[in-house]
C-alpha positions as CSV (number, residue, x, y, z in Angstrom):
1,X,20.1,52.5,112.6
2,X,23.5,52.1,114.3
3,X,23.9,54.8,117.2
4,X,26.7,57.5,117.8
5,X,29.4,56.7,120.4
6,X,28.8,59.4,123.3
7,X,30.0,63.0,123.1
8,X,28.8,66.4,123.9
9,X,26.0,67.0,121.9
10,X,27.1,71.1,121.0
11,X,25.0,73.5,119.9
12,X,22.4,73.2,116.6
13,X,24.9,75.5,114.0
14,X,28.1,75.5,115.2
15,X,28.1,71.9,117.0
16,X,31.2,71.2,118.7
17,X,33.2,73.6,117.7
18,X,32.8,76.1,120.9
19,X,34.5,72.6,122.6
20,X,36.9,72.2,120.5
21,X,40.8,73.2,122.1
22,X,43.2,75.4,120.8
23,X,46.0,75.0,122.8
24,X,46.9,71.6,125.6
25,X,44.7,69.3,123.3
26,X,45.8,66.6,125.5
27,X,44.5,67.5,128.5
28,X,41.4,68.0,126.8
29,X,41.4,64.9,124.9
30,X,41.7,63.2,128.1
31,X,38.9,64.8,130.0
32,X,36.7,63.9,127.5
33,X,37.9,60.4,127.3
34,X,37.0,60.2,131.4
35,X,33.5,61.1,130.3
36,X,33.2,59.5,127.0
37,X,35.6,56.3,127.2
38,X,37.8,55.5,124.3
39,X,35.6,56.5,121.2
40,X,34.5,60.0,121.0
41,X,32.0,61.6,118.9
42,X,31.8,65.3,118.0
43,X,30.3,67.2,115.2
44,X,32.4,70.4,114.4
45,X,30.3,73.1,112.0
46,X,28.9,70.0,109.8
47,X,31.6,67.7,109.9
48,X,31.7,64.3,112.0
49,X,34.2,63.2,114.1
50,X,35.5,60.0,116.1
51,X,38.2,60.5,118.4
52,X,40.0,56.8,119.1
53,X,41.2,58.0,122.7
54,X,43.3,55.0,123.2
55,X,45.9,52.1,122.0
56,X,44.1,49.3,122.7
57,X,40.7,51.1,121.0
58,X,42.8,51.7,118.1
59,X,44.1,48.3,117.5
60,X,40.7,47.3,117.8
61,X,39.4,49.2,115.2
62,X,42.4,49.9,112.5
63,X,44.2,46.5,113.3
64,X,42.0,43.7,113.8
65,X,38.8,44.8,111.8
66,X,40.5,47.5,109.4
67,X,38.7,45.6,106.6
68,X,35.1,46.8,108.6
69,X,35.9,50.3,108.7
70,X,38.3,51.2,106.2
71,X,37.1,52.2,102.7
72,X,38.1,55.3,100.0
73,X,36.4,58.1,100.5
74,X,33.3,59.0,97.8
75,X,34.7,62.1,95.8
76,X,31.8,62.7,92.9
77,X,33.5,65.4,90.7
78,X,36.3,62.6,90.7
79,X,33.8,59.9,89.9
80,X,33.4,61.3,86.3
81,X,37.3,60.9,85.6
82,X,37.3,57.3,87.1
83,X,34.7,56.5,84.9
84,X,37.6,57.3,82.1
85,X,40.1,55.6,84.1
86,X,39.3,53.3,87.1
87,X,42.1,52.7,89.4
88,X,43.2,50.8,92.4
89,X,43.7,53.7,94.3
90,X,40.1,54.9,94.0
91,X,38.3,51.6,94.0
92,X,36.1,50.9,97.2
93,X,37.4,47.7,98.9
94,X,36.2,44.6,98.1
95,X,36.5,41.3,96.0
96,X,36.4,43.9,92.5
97,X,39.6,45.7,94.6
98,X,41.1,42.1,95.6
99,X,40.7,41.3,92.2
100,X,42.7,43.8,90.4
101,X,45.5,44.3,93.0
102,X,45.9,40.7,92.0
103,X,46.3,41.0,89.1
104,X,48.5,44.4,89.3
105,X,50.5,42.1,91.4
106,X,51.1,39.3,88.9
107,X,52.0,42.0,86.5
108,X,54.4,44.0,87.9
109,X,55.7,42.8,90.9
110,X,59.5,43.4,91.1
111,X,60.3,39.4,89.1
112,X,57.9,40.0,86.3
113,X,59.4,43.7,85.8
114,X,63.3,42.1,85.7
115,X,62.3,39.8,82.9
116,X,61.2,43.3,80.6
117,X,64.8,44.6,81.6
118,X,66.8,43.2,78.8
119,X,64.3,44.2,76.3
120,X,63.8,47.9,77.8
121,X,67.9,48.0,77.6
122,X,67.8,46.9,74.2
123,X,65.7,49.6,73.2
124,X,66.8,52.6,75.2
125,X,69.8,52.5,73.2
């Protein structure tokens, strides 16, 4: 499989918690990015994290390959209502995604909505 970017491994329960800072995050943040470089990895009590430590890192990742790395997050007890109603905003990306923002577009985009505006006058009278 893919490996980690570097970070201080932590302990086996808490992880990186005990590293984490509670107060001049920055200086910490940049410490670690002396050690680590620009993409940090740290576990805190079960949940993963990725620091992007710098601009050019981050335009990297979010700018030029956002369609890589960026997805919606998988929410199961949400999944049963989707299955009801299945919308843009919870769709994963992709060419089903593409697809209906396309069409959401063609349908109301802000010149198809003025043509409905003489009829919704008409009847909200």
């Amino acid at each position: 499989g893919l490996t980690l970017p570097p970070g201080s491994h932590g302990d086996f329960l808490m992880g990186n918690f005990r590293d984490m800072p509670s107060h001049h995050e920055w200086e910490t943040y940049s410490e670690w990015q002396k050690k680590y470089r620009d993409l940090i990895y740290l576990n805190v009590l079960g949940t993963s994290l990725l620091y992007v430590n710098s601009a050019k890192m981050a335009y990297e990742l979010f700018d030029k390959r956002w369609a890589i790395y960026s997805d919606r997050p998988i929410l199961p007890m949400v999944g049963l209502y989707v299955l009801l109603f299945y919308t843009i905003g919870m769709m994963p990306y992709g060419e089903r995604w593409r697809q209906h923002c396309h069409a959401f577009h063609q349908n109301f985009s802000t010149t198809v909505l003025a043509q409905h505006s003489p009829v919704q006058i008409k009847h909200s009278r």
